[in-house]
N, C-alpha and C positions, 0 to 999 in steps of 0.2 A: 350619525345616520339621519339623514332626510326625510320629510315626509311620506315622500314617492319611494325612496328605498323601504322605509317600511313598510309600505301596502307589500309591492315587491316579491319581501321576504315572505309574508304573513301569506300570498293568496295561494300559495300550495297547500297549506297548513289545515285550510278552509277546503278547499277542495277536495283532498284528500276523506276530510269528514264527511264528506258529502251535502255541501249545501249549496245549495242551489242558489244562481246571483252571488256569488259570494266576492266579486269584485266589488257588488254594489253596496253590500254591506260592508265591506272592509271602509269604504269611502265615509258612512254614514260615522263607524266605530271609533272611525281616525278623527270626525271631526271635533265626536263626542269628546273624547281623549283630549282634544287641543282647546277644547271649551269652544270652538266656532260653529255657527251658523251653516250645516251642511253648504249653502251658497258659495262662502267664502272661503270654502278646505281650498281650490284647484291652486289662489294665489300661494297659499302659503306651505304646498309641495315641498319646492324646492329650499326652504328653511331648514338648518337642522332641527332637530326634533328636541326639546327639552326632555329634559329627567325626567321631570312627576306627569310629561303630555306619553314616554314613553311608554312608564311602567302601568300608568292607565288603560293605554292600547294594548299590552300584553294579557291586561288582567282580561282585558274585552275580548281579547280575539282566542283565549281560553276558553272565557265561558261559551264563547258562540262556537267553536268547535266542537263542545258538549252538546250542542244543537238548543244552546238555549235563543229564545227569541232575540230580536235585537231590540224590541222593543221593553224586553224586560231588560236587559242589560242599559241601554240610555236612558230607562226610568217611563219613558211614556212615548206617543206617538199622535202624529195629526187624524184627525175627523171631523168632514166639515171645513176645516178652515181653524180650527182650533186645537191643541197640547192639552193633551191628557194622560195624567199620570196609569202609567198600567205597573202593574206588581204581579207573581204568579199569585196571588189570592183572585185575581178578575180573568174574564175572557179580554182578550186584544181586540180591541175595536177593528173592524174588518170594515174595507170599503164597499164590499157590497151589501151594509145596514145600512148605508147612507140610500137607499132604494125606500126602507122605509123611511127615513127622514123625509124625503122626497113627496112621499104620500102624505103622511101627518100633514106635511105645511100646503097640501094642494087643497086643504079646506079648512075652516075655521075651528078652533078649541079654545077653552079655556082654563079646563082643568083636565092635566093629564094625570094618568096612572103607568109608571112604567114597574111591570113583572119581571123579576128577575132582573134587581137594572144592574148589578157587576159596575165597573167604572161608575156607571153613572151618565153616560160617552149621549145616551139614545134621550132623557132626558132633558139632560142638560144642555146639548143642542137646538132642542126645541122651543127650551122656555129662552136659552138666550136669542132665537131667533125672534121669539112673539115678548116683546117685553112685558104684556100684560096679564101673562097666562104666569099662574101656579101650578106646582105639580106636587106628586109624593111617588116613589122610586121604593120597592120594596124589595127584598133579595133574604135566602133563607143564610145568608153568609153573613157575619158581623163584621167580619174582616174586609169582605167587599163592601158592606156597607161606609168601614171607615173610608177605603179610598174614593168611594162617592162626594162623601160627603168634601173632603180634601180639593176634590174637582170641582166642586160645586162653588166653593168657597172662593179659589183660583180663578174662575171663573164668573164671578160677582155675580149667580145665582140664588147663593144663599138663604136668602129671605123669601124665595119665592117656592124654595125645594124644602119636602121633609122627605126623609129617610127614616124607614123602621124595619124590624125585621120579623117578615112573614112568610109562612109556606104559602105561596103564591097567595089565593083570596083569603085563607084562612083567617086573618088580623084585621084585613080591610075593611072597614066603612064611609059610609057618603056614597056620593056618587060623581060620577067624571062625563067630560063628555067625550075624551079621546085614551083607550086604552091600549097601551102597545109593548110585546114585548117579542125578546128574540132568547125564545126558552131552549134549552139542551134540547139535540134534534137528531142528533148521535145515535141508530143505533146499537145495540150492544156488540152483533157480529160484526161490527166495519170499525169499531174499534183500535184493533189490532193493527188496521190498514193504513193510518192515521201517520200523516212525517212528525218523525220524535219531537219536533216543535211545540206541534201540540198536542202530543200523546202523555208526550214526558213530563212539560213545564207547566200545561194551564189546567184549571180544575175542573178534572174528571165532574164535579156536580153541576159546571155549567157547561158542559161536552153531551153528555148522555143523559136521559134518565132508565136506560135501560131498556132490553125488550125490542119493539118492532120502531123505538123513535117519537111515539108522537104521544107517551101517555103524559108530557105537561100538558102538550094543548085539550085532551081530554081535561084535566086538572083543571084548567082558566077557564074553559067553554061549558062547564057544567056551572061555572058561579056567576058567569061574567055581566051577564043579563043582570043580578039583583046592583051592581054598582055602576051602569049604564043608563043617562037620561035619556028618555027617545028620541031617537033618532042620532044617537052617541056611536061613532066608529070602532071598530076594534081593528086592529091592526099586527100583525102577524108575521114574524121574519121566518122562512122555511126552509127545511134542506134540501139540495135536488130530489127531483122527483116527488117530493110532499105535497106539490100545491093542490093536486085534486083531492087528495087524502085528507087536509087541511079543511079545503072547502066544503067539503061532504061531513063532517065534524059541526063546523059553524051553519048550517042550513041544520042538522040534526039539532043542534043547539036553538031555533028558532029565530037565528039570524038571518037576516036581510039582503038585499043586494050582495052578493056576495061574488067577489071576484080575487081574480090571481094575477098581481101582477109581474111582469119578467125584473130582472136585475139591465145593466148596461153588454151582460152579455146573451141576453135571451135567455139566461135558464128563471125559472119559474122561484121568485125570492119572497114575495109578501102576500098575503093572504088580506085581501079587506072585506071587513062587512057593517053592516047597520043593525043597530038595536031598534025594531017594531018602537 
């Protein structure tokens, strides 16, 4: 069998499950499977298909008929411009956090605080964007924290990142001058509405914290002020419909300029403000 005959065979398989793009993913699965550079699947179609490239795209195009992500099944995904390892212990880096990356680097920092940082993806982005910036990345997950720190490392960070594990400020001391996170925004009734993607495979503690959706940012906006130097940012990834709800939060909290920025498709994604 051929490359192309195995997509072929496999995109009923997929479809049938219900996934959505599921040509596209078979493409990414197939390439995984054949150790190639997604780029360079289209030449090598028409090859037969080895053994060990077969029985790997079977294993693949099982699990993703289970509706697991594709990015947990190839191990990681792009953000930014950079591979990061995802596992189900972290949330999947989503393109539209890179709204906050966008914001972080439209002003000056030097010590970041990322809450809740999962991968590590929001981070680690940033300190490799500013070479001279340190950061610390805290998450109530150990488990997340290992694959942080994995990414960090992968990504010649290292030295510049610590990782610890805290219920958001609870552990925290010092202080930062850019604080940013993209906390559980889930929530509890919408739940259920969720594609098994990421209902089923990614962790429910970084999905939800329960209730109306927004009791982290209560959480971080009651403490956030004492690890904020004047005039330090915060920074806020939000769920539809949260931005005003967000921002009336952070002005209650005695934050500053406070605004909401859109994502690349107009909905309302990050919450900024300034520390008096």
């Amino acid at each position: 069998m051929t490359g192309a005959e195995a997509l072929r065979a496999a995109l009923p398989r997929l479809q049938a499950a219900g996934v959505e793009a599921a040509a596209r993913d078979l493409r990414l699965l197939l390439a995984f499977a054949m150790e190639l550079p997604p780029g360079r699947l289209t030449p090598a179609l028409a090859d037969p298909l080895p053994d060990a490239a077969a029985a790997r795209f079977e294993a693949a195009v099982l699990a993703r008929a289970s509706r697991q992500p594709v990015s947990q099944i190839v191990g990681g995904r792009q953000f930014w411009g950079r591979w990061f390892r995802v596992t189900p212990d972290v949330l999947d880096p989503r393109p539209e956090t890179e709204t906050l990356i966008a914001a972080a680097l439209d002003g000056a920092f030097s010590r970041v605080l990322d809450l809740g940082t999962g991968s590590g993806a929001i981070l680690i982005t940033l300190l490799a964007e500013r070479g001279e910036a340190t950061g610390t990345g805290v998450d109530l997950s150990g488990k997340a924290l290992s694959v942080a720190a994995a990414n960090a490392a992968a990504l010649a960070v290292a030295g510049r990142a610590t990782f610890f594990q805290s219920d958001w400020l609870s552990a925290v001391s010092g202080s930062f001058d850019l604080v940013v996170a993209n906390p559980p925004y889930i929530a509890e009734a919408e739940m259920p509405g969720l594609s098994p993607e990421v209902r089923l495979w990614e962790p429910r503690l970084a999905l939800t914290p329960g209730g109306d959706g927004l009791g982290a940012y209560r959480s971080i906006l009651r403490d956030v002020r004492s690890v904020l130097v004047p005039g330090g940012r915060v920074l806020l990834e939000t769920g539809a419909g949260q931005g005003d709800a967000v921002a009336a939060l952070c002005q209650s909290a005695g934050l500053q300029a406070v605004r909401v920025l859109p994502d690349m498709d107009g909905r309302d994604r990050v919450v900024s403000a300034v520390a008096a």
